[in-house]
VMD Tcl script that builds the backbone (N, CA, C; Angstrom):
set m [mol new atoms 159]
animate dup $m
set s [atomselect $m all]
$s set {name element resname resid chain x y z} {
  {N N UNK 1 A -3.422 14.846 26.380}
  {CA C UNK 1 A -3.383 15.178 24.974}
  {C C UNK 1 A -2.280 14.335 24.324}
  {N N UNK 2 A -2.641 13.945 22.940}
  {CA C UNK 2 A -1.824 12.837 22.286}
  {C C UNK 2 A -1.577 13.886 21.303}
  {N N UNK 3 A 0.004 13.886 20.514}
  {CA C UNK 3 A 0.384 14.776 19.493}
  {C C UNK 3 A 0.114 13.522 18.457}
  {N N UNK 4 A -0.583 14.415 17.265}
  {CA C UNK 4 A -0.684 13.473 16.206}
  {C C UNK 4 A -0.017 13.813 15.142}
  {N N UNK 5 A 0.740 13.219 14.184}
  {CA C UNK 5 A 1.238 13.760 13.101}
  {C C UNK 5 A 0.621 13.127 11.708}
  {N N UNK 6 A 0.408 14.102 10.624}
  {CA C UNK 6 A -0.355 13.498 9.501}
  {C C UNK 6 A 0.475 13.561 8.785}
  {N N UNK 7 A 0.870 12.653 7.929}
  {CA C UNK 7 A 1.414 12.396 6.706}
  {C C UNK 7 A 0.970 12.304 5.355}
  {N N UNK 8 A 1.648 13.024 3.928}
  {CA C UNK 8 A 0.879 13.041 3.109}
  {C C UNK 8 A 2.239 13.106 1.868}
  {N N UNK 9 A 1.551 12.015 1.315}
  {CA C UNK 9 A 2.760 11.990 0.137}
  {C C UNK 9 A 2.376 12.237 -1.035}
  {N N UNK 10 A 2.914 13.221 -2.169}
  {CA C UNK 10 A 2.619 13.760 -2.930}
  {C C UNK 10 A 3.543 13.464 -4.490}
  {N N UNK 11 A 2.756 13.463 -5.669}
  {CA C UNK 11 A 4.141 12.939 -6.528}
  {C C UNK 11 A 3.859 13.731 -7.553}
  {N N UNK 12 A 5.012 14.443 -7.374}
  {CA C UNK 12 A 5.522 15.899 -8.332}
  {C C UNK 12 A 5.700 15.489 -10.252}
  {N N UNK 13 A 6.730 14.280 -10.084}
  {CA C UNK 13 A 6.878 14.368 -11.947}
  {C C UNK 13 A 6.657 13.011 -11.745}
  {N N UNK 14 A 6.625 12.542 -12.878}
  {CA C UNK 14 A 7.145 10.875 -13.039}
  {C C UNK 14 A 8.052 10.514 -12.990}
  {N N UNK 15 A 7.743 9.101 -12.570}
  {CA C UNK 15 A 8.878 8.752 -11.665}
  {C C UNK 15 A 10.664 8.416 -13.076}
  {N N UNK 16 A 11.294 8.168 -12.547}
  {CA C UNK 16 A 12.422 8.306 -13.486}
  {C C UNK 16 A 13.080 7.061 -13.983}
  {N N UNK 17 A 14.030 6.446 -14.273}
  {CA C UNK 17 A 14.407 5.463 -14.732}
  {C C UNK 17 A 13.344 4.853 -16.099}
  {N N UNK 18 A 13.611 3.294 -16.740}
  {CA C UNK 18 A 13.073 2.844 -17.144}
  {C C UNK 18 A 11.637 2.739 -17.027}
  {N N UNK 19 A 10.854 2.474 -17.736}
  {CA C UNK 19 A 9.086 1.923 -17.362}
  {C C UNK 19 A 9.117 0.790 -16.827}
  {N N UNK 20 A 7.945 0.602 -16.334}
  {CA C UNK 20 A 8.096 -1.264 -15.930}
  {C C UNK 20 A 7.964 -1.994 -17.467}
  {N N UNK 21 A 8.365 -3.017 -17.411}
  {CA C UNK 21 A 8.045 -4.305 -18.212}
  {C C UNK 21 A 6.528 -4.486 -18.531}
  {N N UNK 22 A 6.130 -4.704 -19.460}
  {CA C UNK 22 A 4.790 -5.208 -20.671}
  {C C UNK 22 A 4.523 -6.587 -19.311}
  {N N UNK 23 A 3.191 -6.649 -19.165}
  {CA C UNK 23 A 3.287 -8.269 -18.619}
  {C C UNK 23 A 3.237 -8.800 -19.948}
  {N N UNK 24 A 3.368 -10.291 -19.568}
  {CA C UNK 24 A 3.513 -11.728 -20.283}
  {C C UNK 24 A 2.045 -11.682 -21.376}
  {N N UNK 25 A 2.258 -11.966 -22.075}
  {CA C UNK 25 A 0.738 -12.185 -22.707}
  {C C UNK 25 A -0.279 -13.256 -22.145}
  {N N UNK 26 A -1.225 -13.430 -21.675}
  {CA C UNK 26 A -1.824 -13.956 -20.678}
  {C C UNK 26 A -1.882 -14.020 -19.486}
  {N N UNK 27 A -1.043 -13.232 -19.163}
  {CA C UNK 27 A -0.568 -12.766 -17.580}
  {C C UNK 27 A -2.029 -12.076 -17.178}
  {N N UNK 28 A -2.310 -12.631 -15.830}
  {CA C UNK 28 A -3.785 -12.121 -14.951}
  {C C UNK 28 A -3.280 -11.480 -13.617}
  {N N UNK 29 A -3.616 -10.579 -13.523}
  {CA C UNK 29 A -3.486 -10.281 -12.471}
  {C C UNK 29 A -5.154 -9.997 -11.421}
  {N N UNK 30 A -4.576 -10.183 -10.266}
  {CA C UNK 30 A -6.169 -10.768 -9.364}
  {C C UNK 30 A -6.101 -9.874 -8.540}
  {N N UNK 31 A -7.331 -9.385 -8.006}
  {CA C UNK 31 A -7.153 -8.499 -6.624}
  {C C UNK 31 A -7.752 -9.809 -5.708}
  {N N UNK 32 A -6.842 -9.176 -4.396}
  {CA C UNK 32 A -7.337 -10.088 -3.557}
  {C C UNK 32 A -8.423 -9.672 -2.847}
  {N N UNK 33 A -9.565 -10.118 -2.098}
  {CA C UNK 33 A -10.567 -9.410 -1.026}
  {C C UNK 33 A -10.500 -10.007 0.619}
  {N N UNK 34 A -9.630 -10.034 1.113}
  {CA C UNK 34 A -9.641 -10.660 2.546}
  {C C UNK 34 A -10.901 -10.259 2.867}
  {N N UNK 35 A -11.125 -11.141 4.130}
  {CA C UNK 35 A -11.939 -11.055 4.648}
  {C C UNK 35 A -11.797 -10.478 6.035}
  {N N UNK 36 A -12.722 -10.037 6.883}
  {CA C UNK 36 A -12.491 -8.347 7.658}
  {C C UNK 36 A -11.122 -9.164 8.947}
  {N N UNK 37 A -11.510 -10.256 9.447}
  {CA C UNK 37 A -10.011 -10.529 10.747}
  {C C UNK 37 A -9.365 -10.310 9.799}
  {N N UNK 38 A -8.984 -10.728 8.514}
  {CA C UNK 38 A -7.768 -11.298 7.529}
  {C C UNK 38 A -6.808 -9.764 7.165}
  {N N UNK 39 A -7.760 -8.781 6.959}
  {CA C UNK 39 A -7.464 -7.378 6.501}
  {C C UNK 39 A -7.503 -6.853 7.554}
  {N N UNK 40 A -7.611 -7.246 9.335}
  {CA C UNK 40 A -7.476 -6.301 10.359}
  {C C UNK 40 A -6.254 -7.121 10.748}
  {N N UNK 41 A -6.033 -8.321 10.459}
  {CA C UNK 41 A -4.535 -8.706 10.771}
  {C C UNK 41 A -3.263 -8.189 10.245}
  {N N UNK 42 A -3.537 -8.005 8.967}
  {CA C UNK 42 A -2.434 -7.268 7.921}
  {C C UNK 42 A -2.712 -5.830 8.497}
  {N N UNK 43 A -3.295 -5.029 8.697}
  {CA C UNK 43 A -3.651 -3.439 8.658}
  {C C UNK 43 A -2.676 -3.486 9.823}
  {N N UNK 44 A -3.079 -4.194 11.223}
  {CA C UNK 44 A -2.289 -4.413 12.227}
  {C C UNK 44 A -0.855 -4.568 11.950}
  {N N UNK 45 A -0.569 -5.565 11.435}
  {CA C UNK 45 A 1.061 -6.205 11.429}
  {C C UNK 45 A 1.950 -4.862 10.688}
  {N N UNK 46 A 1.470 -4.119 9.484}
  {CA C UNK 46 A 1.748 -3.196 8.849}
  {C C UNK 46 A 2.167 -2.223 9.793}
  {N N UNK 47 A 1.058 -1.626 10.240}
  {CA C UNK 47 A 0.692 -0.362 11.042}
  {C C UNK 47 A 0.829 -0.133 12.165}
  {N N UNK 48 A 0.717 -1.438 12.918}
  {CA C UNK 48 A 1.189 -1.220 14.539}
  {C C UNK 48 A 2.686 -0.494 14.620}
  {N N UNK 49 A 3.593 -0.857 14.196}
  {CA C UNK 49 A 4.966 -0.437 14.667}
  {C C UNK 49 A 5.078 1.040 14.338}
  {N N UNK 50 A 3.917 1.548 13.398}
  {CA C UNK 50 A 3.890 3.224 13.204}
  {C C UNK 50 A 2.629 3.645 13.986}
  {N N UNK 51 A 2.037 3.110 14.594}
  {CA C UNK 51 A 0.785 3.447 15.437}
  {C C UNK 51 A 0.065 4.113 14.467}
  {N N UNK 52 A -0.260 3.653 12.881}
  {CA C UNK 52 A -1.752 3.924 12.236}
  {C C UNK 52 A -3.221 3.645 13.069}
  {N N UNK 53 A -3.949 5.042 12.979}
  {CA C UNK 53 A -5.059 4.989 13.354}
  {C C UNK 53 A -5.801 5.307 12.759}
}
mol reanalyze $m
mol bondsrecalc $m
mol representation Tube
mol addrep $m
């Protein structure tokens, strides 16, 4: 038997300090779409050292 622990983060008020910054006017922002090794390499490099499964 493996003990598993679940984690779950929850956000009570908003957050505090300043807002972020307005972007730039023409400012784009892009999502990226890896492709599946590209996003199992990152998921890995991330997650291995916390053993995400």
């Amino acid at each position: 038997m493996v003990d598993l622990l679940v984690t779950y983060m929850e956000m009570t008020a908003p957050p505090s300090g300043e807002p972020p910054a307005v972007p730039l006017p023409g400012a784009a922002v892009r999502r990226e779409m890896p492709d599946f090794p590209n996003y199992l390499d990152l998921y890995r490099a991330v997650g291995g050292p916390v053993q995400w499964d």
